[in-house]
PyMOL Python script that loads the backbone (N, CA, C, O; Angstrom):
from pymol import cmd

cmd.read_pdbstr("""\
ATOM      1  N   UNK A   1      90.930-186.559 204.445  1.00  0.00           N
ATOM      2  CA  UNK A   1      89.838-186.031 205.235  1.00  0.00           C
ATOM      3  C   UNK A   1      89.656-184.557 204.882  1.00  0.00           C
ATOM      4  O   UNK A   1      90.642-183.837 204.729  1.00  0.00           O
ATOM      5  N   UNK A   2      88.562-184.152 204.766  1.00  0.00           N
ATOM      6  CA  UNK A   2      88.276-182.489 204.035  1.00  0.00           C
ATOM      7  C   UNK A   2      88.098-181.971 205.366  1.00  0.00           C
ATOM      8  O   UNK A   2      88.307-182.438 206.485  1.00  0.00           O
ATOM      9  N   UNK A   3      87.526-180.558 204.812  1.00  0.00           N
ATOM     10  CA  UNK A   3      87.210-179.631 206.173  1.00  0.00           C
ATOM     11  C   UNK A   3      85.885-179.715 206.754  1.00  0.00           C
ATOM     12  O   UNK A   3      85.735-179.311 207.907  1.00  0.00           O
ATOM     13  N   UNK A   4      84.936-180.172 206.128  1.00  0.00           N
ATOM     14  CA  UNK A   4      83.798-180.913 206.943  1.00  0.00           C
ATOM     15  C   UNK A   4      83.790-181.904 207.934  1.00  0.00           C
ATOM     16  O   UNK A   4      83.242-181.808 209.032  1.00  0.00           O
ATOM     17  N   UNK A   5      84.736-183.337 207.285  1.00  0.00           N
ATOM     18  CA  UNK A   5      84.747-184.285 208.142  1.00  0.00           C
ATOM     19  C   UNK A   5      85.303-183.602 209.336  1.00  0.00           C
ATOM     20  O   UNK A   5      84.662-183.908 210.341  1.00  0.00           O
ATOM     21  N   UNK A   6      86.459-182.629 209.610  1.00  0.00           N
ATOM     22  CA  UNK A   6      86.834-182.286 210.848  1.00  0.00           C
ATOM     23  C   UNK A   6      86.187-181.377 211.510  1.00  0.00           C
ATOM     24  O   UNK A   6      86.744-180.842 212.468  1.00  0.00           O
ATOM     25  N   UNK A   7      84.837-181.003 211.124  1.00  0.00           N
ATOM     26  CA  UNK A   7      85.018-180.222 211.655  1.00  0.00           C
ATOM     27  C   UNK A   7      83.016-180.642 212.201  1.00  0.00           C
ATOM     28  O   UNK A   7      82.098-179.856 212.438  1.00  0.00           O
ATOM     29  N   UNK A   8      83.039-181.868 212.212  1.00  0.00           N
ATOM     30  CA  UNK A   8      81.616-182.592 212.553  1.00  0.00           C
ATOM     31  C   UNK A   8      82.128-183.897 213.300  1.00  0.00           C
ATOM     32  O   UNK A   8      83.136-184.584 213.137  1.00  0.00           O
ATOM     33  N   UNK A   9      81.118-183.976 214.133  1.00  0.00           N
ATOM     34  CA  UNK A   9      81.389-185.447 214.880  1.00  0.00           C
ATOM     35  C   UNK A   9      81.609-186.676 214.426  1.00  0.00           C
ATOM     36  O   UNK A   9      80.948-187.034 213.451  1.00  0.00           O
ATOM     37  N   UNK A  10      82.487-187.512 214.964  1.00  0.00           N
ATOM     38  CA  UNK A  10      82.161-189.195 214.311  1.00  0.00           C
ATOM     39  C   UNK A  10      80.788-190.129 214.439  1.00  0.00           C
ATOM     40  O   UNK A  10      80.568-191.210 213.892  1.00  0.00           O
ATOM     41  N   UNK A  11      79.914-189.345 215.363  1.00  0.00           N
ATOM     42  CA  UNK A  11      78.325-189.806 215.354  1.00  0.00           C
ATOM     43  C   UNK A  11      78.250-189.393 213.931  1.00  0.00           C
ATOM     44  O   UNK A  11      78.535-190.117 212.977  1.00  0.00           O
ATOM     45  N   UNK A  12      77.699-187.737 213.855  1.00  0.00           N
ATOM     46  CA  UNK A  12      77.280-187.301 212.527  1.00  0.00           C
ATOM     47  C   UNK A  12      77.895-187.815 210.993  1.00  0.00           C
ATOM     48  O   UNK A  12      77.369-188.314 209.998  1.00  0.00           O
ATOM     49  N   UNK A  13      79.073-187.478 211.302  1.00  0.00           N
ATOM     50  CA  UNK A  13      79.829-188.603 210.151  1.00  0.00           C
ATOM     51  C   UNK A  13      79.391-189.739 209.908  1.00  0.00           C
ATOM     52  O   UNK A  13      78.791-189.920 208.849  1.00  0.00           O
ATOM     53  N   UNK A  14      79.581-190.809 210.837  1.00  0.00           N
ATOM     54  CA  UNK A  14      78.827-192.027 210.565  1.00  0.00           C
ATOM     55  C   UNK A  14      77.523-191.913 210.019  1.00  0.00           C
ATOM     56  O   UNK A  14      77.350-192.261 208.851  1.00  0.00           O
ATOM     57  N   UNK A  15      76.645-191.505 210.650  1.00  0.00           N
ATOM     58  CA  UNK A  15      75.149-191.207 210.508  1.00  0.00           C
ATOM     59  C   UNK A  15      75.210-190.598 208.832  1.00  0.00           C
ATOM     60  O   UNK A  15      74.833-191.377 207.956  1.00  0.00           O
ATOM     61  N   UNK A  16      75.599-189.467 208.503  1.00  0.00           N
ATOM     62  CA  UNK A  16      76.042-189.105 207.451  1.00  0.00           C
ATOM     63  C   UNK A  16      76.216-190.316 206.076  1.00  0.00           C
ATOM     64  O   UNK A  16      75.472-190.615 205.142  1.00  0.00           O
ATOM     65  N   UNK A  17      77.314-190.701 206.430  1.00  0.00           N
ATOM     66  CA  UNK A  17      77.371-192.321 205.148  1.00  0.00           C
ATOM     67  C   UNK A  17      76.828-192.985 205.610  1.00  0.00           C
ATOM     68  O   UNK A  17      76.147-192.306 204.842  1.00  0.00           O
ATOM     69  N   UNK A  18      76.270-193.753 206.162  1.00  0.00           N
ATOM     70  CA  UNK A  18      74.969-194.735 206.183  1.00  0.00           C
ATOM     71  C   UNK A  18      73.857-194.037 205.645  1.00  0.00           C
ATOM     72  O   UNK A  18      73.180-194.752 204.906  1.00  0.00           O
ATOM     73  N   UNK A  19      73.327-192.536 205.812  1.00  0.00           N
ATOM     74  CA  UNK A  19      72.300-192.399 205.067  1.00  0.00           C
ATOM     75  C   UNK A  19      72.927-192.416 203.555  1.00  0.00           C
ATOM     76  O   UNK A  19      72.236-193.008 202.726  1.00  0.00           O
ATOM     77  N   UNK A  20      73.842-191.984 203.213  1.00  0.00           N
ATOM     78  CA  UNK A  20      74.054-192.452 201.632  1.00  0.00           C
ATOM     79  C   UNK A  20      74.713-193.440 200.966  1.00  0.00           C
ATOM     80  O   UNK A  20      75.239-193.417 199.853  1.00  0.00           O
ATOM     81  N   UNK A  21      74.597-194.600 202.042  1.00  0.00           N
ATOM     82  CA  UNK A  21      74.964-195.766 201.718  1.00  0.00           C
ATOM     83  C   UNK A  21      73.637-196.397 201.517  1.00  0.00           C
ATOM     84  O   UNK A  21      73.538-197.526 201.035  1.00  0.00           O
ATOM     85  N   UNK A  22      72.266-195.442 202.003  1.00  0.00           N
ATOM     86  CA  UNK A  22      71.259-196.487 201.370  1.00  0.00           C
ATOM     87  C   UNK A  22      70.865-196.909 199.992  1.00  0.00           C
ATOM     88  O   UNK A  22      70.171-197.902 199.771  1.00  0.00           O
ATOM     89  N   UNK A  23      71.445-195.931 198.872  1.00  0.00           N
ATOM     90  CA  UNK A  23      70.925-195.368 197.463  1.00  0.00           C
ATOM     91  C   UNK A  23      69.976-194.721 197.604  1.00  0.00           C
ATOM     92  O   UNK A  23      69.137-195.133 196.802  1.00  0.00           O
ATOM     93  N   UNK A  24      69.553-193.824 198.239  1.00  0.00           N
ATOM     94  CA  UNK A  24      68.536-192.861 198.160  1.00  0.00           C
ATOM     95  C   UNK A  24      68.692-192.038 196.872  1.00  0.00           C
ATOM     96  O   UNK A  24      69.848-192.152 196.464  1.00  0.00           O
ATOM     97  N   UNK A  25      67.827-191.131 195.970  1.00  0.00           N
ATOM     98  CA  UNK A  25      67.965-190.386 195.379  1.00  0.00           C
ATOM     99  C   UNK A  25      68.696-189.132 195.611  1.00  0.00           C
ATOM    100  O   UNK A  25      69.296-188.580 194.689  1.00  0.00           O
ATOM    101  N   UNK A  26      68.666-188.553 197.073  1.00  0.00           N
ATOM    102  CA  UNK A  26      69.310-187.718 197.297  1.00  0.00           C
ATOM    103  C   UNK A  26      70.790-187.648 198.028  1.00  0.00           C
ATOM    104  O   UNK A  26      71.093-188.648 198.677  1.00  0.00           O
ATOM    105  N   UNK A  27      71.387-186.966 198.000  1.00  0.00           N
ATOM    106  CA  UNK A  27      72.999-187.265 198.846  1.00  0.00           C
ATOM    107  C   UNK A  27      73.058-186.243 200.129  1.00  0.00           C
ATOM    108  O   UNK A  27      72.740-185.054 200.134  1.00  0.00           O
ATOM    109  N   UNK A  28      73.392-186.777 200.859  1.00  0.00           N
ATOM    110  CA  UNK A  28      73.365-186.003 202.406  1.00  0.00           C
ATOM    111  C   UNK A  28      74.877-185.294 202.695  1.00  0.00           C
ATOM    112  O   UNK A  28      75.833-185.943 203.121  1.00  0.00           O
ATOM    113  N   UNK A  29      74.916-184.001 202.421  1.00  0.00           N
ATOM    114  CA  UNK A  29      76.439-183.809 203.078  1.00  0.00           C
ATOM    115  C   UNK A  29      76.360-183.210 204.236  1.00  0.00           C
ATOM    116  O   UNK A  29      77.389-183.179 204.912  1.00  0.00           O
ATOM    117  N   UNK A  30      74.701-182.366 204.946  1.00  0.00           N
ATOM    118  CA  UNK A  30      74.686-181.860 206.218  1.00  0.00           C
ATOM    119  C   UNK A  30      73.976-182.269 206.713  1.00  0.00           C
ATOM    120  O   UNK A  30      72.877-182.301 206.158  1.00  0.00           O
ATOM    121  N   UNK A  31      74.128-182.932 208.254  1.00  0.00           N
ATOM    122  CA  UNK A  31      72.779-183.091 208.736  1.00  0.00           C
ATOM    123  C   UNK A  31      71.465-182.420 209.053  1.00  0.00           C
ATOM    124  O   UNK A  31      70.269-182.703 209.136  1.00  0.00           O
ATOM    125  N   UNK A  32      72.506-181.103 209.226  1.00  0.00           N
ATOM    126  CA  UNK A  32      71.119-180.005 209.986  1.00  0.00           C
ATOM    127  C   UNK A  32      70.416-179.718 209.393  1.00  0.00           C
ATOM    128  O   UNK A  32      69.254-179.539 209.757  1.00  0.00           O
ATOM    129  N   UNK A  33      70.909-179.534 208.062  1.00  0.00           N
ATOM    130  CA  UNK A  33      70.398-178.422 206.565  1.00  0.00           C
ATOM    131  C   UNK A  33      69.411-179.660 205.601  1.00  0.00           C
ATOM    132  O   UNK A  33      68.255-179.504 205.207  1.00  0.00           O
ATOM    133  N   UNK A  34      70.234-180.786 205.416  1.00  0.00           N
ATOM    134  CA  UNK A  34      69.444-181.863 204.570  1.00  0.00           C
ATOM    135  C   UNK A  34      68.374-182.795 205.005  1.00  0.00           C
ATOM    136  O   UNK A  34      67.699-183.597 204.359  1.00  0.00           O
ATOM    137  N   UNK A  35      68.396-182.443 206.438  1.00  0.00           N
ATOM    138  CA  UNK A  35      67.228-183.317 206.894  1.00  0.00           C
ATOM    139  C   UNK A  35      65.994-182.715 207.290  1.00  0.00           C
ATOM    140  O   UNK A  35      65.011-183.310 207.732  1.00  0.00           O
ATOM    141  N   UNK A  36      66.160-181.118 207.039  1.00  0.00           N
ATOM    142  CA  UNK A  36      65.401-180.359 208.167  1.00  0.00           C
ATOM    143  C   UNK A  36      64.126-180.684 207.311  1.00  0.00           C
ATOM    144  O   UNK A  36      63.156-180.881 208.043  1.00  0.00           O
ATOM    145  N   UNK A  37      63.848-180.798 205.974  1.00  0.00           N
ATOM    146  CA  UNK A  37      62.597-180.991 205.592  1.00  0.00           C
ATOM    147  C   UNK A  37      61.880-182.525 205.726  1.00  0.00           C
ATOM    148  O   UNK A  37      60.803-182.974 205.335  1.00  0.00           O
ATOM    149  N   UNK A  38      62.720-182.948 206.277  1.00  0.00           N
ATOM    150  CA  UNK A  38      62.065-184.704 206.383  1.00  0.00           C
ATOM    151  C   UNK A  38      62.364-185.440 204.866  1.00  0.00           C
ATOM    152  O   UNK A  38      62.697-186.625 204.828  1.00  0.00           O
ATOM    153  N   UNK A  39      62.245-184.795 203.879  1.00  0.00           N
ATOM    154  CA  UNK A  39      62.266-186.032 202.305  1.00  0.00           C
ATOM    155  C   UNK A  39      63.396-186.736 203.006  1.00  0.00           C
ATOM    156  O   UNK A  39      62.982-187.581 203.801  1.00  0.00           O
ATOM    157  N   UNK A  40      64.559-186.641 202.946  1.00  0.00           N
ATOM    158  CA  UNK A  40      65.476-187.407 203.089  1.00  0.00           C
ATOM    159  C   UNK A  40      65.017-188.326 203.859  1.00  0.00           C
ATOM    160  O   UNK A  40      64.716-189.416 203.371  1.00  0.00           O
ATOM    161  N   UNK A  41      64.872-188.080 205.196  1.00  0.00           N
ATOM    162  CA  UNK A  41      64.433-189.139 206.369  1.00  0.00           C
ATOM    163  C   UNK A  41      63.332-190.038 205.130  1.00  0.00           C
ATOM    164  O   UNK A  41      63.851-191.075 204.716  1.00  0.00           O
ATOM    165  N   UNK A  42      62.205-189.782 204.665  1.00  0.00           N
ATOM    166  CA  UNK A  42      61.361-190.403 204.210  1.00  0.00           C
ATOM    167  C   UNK A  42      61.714-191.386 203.353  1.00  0.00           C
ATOM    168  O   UNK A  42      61.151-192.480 203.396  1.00  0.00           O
ATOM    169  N   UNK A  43      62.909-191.043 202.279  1.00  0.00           N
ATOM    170  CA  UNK A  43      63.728-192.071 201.672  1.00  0.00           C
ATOM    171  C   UNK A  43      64.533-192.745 202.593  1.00  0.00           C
ATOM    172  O   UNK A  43      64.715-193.950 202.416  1.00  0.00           O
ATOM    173  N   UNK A  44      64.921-192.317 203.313  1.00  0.00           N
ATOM    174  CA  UNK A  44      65.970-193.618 204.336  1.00  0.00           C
ATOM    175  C   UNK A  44      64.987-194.395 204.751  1.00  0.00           C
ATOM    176  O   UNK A  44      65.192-195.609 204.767  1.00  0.00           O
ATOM    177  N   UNK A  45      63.726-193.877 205.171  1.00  0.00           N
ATOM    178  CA  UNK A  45      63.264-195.083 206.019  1.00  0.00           C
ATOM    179  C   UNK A  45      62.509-195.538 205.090  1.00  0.00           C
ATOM    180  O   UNK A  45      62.595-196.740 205.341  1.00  0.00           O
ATOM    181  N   UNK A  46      61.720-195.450 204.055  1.00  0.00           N
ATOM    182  CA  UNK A  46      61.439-196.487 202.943  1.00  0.00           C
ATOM    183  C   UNK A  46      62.666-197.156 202.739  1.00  0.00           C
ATOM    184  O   UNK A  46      62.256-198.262 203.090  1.00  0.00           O
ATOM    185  N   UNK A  47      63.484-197.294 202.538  1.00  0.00           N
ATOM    186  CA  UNK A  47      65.004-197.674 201.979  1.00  0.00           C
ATOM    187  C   UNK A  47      65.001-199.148 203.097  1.00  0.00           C
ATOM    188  O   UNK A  47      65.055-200.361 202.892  1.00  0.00           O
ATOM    189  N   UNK A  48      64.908-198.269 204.349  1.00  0.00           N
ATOM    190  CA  UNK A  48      65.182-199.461 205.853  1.00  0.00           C
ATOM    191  C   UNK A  48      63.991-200.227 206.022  1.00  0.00           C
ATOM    192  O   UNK A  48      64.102-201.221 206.739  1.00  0.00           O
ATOM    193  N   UNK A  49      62.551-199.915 205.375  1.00  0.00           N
ATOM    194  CA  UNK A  49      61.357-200.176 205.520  1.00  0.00           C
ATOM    195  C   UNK A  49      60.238-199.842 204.977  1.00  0.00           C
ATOM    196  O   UNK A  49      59.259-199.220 205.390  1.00  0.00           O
ATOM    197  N   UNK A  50      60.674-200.647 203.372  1.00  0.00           N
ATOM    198  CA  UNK A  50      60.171-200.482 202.464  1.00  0.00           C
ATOM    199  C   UNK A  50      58.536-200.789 202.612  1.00  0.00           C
ATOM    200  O   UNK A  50      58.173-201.763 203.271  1.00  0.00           O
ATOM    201  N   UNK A  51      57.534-199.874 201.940  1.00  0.00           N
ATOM    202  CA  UNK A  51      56.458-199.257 202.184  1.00  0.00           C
ATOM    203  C   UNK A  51      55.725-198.911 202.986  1.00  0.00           C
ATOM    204  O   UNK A  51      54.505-199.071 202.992  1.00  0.00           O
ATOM    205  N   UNK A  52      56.484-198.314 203.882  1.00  0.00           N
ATOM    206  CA  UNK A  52      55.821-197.506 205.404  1.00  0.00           C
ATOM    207  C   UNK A  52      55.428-196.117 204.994  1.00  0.00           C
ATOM    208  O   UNK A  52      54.592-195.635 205.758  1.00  0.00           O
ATOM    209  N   UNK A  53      55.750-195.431 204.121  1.00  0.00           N
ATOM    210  CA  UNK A  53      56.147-194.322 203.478  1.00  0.00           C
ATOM    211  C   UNK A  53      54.888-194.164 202.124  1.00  0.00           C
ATOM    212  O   UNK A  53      54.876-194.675 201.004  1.00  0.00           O
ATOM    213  N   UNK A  54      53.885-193.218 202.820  1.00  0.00           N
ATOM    214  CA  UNK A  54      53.048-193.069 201.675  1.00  0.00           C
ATOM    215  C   UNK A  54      53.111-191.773 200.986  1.00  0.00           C
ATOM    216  O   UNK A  54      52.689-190.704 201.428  1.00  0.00           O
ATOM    217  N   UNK A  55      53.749-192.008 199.730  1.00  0.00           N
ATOM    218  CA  UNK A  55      54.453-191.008 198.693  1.00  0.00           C
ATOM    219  C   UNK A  55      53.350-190.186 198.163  1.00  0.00           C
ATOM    220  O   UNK A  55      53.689-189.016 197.987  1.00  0.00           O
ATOM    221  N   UNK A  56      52.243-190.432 197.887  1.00  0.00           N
ATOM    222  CA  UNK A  56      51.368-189.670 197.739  1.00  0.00           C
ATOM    223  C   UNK A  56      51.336-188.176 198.316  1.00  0.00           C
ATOM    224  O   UNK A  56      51.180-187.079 197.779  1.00  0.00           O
ATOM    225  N   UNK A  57      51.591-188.680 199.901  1.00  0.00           N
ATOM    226  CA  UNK A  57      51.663-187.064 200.672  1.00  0.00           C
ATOM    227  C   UNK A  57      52.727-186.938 201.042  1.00  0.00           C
ATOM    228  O   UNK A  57      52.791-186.727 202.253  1.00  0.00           O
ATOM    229  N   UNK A  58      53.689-186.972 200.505  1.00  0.00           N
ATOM    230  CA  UNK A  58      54.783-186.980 200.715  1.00  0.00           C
ATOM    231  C   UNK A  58      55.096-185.296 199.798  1.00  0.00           C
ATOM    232  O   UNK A  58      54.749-185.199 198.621  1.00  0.00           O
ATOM    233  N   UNK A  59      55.691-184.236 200.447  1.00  0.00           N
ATOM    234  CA  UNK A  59      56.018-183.372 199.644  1.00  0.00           C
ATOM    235  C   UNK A  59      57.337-182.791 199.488  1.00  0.00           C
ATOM    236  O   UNK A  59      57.971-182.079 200.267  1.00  0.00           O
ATOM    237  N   UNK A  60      57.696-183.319 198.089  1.00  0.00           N
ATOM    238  CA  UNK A  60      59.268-183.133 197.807  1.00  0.00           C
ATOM    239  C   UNK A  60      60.136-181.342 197.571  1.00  0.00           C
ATOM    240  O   UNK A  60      59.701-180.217 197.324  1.00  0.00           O
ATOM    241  N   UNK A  61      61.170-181.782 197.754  1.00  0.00           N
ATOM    242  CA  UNK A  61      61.640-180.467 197.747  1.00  0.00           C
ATOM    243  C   UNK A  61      61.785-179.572 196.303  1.00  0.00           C
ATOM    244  O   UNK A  61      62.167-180.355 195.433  1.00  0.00           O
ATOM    245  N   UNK A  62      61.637-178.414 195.837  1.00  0.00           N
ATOM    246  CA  UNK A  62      61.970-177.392 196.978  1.00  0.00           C
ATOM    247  C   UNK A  62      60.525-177.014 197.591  1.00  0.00           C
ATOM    248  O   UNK A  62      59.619-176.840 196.776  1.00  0.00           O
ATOM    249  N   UNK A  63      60.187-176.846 199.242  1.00  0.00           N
ATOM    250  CA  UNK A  63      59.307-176.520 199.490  1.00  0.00           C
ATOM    251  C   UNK A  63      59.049-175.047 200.226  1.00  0.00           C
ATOM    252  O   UNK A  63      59.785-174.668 201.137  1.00  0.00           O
ATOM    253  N   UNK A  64      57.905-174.240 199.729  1.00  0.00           N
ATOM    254  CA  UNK A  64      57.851-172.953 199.822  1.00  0.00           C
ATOM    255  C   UNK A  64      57.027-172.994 200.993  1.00  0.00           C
ATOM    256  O   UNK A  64      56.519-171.873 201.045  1.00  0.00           O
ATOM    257  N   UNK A  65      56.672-173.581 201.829  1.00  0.00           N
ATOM    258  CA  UNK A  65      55.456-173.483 202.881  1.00  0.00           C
ATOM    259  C   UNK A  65      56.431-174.252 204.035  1.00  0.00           C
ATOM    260  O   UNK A  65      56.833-175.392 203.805  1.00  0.00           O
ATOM    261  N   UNK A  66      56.778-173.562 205.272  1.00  0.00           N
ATOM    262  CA  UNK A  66      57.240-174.400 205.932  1.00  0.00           C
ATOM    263  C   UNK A  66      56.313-175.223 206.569  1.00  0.00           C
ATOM    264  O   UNK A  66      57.009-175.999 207.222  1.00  0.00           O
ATOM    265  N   UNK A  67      55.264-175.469 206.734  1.00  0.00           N
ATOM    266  CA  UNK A  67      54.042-176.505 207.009  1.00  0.00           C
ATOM    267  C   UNK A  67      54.243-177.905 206.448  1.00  0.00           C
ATOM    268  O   UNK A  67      53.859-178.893 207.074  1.00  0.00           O
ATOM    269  N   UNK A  68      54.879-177.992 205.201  1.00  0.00           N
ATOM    270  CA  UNK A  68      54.579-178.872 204.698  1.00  0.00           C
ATOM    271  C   UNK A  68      56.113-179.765 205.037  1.00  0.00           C
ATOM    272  O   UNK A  68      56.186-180.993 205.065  1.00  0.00           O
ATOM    273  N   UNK A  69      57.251-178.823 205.272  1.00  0.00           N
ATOM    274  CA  UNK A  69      58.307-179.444 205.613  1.00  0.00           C
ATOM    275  C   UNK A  69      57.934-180.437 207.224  1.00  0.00           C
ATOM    276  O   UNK A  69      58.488-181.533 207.309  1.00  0.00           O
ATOM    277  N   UNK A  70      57.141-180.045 208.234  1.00  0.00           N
ATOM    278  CA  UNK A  70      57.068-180.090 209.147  1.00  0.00           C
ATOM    279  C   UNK A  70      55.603-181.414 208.946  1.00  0.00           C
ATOM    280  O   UNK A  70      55.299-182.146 209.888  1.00  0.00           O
ATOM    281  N   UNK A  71      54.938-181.472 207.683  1.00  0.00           N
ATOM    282  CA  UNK A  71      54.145-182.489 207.532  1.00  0.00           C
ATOM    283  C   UNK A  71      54.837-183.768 207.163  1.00  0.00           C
ATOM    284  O   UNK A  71      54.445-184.815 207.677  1.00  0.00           O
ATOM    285  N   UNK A  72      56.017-183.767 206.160  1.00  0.00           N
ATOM    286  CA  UNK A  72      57.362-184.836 206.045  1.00  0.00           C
ATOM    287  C   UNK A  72      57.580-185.647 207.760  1.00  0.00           C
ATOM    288  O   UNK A  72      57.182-186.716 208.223  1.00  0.00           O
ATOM    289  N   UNK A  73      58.349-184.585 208.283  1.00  0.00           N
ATOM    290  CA  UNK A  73      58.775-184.843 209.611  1.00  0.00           C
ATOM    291  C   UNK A  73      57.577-185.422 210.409  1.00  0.00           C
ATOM    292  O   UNK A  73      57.869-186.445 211.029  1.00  0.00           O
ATOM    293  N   UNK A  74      56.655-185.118 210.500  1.00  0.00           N
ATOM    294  CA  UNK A  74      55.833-186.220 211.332  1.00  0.00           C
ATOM    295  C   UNK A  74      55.051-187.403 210.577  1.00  0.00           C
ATOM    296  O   UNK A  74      54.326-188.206 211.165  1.00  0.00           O
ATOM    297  N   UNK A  75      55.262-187.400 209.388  1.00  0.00           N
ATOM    298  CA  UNK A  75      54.902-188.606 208.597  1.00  0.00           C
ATOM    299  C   UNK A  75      55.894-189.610 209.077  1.00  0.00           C
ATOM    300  O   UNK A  75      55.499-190.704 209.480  1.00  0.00           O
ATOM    301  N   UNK A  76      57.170-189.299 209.057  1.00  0.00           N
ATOM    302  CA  UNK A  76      58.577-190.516 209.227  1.00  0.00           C
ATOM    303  C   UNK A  76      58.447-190.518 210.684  1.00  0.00           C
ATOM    304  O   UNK A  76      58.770-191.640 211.073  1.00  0.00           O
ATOM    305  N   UNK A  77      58.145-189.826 211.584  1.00  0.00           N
ATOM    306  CA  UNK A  77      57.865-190.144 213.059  1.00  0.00           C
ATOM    307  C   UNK A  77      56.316-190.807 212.890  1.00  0.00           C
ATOM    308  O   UNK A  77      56.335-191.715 213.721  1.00  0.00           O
ATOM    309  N   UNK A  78      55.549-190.817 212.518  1.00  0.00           N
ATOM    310  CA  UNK A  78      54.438-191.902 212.287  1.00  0.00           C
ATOM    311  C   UNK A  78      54.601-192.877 211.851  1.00  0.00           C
ATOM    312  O   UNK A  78      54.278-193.870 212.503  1.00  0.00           O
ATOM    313  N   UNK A  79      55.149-193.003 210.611  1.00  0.00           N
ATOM    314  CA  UNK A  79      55.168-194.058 209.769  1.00  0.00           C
ATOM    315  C   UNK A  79      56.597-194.852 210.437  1.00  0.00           C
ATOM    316  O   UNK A  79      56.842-195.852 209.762  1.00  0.00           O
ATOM    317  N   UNK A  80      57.416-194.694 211.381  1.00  0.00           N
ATOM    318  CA  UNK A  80      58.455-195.439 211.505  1.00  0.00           C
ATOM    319  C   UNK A  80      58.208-196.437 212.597  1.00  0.00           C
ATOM    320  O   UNK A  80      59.047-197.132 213.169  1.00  0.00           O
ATOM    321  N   UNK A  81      56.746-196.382 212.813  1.00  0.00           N
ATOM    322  CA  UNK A  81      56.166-197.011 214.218  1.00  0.00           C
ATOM    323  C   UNK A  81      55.440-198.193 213.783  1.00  0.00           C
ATOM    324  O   UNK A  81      55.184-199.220 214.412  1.00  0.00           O
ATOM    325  N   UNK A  82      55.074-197.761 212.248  1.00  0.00           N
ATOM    326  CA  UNK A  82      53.818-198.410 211.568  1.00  0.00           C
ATOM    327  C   UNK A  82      54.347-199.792 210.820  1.00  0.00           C
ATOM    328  O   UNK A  82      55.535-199.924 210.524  1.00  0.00           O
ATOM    329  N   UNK A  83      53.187-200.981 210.494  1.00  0.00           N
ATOM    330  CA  UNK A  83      53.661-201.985 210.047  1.00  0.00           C
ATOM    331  C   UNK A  83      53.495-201.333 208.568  1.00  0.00           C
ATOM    332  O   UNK A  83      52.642-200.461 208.405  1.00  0.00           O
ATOM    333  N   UNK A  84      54.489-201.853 207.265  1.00  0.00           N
ATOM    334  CA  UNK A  84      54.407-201.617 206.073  1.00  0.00           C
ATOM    335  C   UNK A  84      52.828-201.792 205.328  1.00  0.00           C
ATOM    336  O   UNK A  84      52.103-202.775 205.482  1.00  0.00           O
ATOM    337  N   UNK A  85      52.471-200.439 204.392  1.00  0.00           N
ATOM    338  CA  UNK A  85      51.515-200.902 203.991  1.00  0.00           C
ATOM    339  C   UNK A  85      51.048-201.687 203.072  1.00  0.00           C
ATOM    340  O   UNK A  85      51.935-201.898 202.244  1.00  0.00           O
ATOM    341  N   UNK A  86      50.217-202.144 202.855  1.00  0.00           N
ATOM    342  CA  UNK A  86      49.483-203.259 201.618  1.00  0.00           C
ATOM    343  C   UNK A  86      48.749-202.577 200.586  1.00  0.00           C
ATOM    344  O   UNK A  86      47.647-202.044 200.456  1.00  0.00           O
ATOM    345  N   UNK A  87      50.076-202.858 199.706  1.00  0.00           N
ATOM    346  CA  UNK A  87      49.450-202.328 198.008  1.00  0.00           C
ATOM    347  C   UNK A  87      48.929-203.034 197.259  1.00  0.00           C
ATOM    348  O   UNK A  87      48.550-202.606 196.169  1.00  0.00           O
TER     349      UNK A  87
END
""", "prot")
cmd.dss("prot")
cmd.show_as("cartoon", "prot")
cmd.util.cbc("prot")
cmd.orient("prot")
């Protein structure tokens, strides 16, 4: 066990490897820091619910506008409500 695992919850931990037990492209080692822009969330939940997630507006990291981090985050709170779309 390193000095992270002790020093974070067994929620967050858990939560933690399940998001990188999905194969996402990206790897999660913080919650606070790796999720704050939403991509991640956006790959987990395509991952859990595949094509809810329209990549088009989707804007990947690194992002210089915090607007757009905060446009991620309510896409995956929209889209996690939504039935998958038809391509």
């Amino acid at each position: 066990m390193d000095d992270d695992d002790e020093n974070s919850s067994r929620e967050a931990r858990t939560f933690r490897n399940w998001m990188n037990s999905l194969g996402c492209d990206t790897y999660c080692q913080d919650l606070t820091e790796d999720l704050r822009d939403g991509y991640m969330l956006c790959e987990a939940l395509d991952k859990v619910k595949p094509g809810v997630i329209e990549w088009r507006r989707v804007t990947a990291p690194p992002m210089k506008l915090p607007f757009k981090k905060m446009e991620n985050c309510n896409m995956v709170r929209d889209s996690s409500t939504q039935p998958p779309l038809v391509t």
